[in-house]
C-alpha positions as CSV (number, residue, x, y, z in Angstrom):
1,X,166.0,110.3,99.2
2,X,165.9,108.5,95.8
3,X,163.3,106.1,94.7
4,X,165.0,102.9,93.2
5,X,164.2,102.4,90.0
6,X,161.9,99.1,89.4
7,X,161.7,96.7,86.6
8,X,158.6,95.6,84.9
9,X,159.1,92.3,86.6
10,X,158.9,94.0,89.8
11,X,155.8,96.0,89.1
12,X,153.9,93.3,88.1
13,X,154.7,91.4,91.1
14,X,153.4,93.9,93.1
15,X,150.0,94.3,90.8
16,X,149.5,90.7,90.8
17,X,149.9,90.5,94.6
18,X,147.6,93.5,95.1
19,X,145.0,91.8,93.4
20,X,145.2,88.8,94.9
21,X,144.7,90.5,98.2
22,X,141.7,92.4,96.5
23,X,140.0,89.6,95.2
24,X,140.5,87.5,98.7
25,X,139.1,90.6,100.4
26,X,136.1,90.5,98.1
27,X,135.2,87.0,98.6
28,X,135.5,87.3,102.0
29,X,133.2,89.7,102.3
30,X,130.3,88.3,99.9
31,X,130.8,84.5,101.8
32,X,130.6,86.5,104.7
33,X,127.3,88.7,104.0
34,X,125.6,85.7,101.9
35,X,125.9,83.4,105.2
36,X,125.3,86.2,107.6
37,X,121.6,87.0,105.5
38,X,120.9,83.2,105.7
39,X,121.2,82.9,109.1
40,X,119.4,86.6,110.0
41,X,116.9,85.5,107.5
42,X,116.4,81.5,108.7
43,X,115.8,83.2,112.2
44,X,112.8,84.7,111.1
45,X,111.5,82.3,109.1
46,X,110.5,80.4,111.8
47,X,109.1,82.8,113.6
48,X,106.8,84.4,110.6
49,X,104.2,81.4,111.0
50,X,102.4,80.7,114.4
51,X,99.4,78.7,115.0
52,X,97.1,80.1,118.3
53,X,93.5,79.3,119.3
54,X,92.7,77.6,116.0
55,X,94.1,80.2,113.8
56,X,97.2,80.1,111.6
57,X,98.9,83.8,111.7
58,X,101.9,84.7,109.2
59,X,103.8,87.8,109.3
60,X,103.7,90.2,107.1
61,X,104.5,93.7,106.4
62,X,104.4,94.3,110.5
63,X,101.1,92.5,111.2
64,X,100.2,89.3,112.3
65,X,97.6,88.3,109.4
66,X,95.2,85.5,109.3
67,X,91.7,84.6,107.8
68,X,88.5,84.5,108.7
69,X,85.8,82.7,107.5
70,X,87.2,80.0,105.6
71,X,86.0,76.6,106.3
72,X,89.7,75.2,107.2
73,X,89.8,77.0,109.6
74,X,87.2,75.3,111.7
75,X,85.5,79.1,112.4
76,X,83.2,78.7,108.9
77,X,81.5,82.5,109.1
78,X,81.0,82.9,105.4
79,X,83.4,84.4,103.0
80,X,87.1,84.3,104.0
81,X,88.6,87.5,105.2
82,X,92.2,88.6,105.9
83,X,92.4,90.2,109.0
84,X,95.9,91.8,110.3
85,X,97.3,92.2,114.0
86,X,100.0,93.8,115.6
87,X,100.1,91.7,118.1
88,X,99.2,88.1,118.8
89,X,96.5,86.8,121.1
90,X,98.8,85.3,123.1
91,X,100.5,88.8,123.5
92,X,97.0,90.2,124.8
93,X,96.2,88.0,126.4
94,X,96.5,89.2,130.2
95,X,94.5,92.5,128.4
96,X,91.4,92.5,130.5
97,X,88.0,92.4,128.0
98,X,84.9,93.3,129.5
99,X,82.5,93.8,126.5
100,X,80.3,92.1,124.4
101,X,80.0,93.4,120.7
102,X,80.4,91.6,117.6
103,X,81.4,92.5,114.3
104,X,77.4,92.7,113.0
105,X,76.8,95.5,115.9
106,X,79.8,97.5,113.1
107,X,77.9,96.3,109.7
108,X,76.7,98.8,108.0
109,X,77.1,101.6,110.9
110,X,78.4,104.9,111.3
111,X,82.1,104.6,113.6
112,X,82.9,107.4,115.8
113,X,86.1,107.5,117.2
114,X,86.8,110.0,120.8
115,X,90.8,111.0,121.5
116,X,91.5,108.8,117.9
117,X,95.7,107.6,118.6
118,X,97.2,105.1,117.5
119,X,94.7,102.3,117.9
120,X,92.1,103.7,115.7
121,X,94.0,102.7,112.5
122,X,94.5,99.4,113.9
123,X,90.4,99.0,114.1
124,X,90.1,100.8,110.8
125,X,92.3,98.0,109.2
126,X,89.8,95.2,110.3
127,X,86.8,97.0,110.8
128,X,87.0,99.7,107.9
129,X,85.8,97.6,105.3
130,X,82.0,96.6,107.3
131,X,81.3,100.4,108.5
132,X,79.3,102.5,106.6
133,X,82.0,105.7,107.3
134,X,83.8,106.7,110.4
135,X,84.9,110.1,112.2
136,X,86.2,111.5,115.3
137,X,84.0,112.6,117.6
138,X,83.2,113.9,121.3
139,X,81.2,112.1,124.1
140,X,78.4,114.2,125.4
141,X,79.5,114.1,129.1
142,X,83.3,114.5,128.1
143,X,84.8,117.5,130.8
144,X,87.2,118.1,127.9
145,X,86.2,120.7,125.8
146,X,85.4,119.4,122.5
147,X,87.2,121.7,119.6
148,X,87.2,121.0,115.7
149,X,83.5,121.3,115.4
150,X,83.4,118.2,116.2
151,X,80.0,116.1,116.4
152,X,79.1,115.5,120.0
153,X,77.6,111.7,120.4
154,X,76.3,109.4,123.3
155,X,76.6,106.1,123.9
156,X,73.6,105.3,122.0
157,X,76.4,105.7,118.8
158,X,78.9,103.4,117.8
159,X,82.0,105.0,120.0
160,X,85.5,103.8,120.6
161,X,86.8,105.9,123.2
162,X,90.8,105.8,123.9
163,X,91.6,107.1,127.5
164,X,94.8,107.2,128.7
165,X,95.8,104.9,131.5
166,X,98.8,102.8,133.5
167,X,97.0,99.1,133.0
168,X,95.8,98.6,129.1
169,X,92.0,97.4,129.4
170,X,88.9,97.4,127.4
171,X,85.5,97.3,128.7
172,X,82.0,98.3,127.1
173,X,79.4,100.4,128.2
174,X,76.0,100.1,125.9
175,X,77.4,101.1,122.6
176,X,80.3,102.6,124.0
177,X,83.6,100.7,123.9
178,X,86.6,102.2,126.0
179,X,89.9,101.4,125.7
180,X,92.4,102.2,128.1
181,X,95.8,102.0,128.7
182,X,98.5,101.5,125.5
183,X,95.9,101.9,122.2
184,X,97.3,99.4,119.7
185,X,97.5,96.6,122.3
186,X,94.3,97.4,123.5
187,X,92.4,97.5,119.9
188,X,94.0,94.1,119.4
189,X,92.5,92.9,122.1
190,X,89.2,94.5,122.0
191,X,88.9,93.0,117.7
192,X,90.2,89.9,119.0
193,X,86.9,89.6,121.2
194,X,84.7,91.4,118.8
195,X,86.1,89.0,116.0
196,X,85.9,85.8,118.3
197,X,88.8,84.8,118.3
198,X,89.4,83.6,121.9
């Protein structure tokens, strides 16, 4: 089969066409993505700023963030401090917390953390800066056999113990806190108490 022979006309018919079919395409798509990012975006702006038991939260990076000690908030505890959250209060708030430990009891005091998961960064975040260090440790009347040469401590200590459990729950026993059940919702809920915020 021959190709028939086309005229310049003709070839720049077709170009122009093609490019006008191009161009359409691309401003489709950038009217398209601009007003698809506005609307993905103006769905989480209102959702990045929640006020809950006196306390303004904003997201960001992943935590809910807020501060502390700042006299407009109505909680006036000194200098202001930004605390972060993974989850809300209202979030755990059907956590049951059985305790009663401030943040002075951590000032200045050695941490030790038993079966460290997942939680235990989520303390270290809010409570790292007031310790004097933290480490993992073993609790003396654990029936698990305590490896790493790990230090073996009592309830006398500073201990935040993570067991594993089907209801998330946080109750203390002298200096022993012990949070059961999913870690990171349970360490929200046990700073919440030990920061007041109720």
């Amino acid at each position: 089969m021959m190709r028939k022979i086309k005229s310049e006309e003709d070839i720049e018919r077709v170009r122009r066409r093609n490019n006008i079919i191009l161009g359409t395409a691309m401003i489709f798509l950038l009217v398209a993505s601009t007003a698809g990012f506005s609307l993905m975006s103006g769905d989480s702006e209102d959702k990045s700023s929640v006020s809950e038991l006196g306390f303004d939260f904003v997201r960001n990076n992943g935590l809910w963030k807020t501060v502390i000690g700042s006299s407009t908030d109505g909680h006036d505890s000194g200098e202001p401090e930004v605390f972060g959250f993974r989850y809300l209060p209202s979030e755990v708030a059907d956590v049951d917390v059985n305790l009663s430990r401030n943040i002075e009891d951590y000032s200045g005091e050695v941490l030790y953390f038993v079966n460290s998961g997942e939680g235990v960064s989520e303390v270290l975040n809010n409570l790292g800066k007031y310790v004097l260090r933290y480490q993992e440790a073993c609790l003396n009347n654990s029936s698990d056999s305590c490896g790493e040469n790990l230090p073996i401590k009592s309830c006398d200590d500073n201990l935040i113990i993570f067991e594993d459990g089907n209801e998330t729950r946080v109750y203390g026993n002298e200096s022993c806190v012990y949070i059961v059940g999913d870690s990171a919702l349970g360490a929200d809920a046990f700073l919440y108490e030990v920061l007041d915020i109720r």
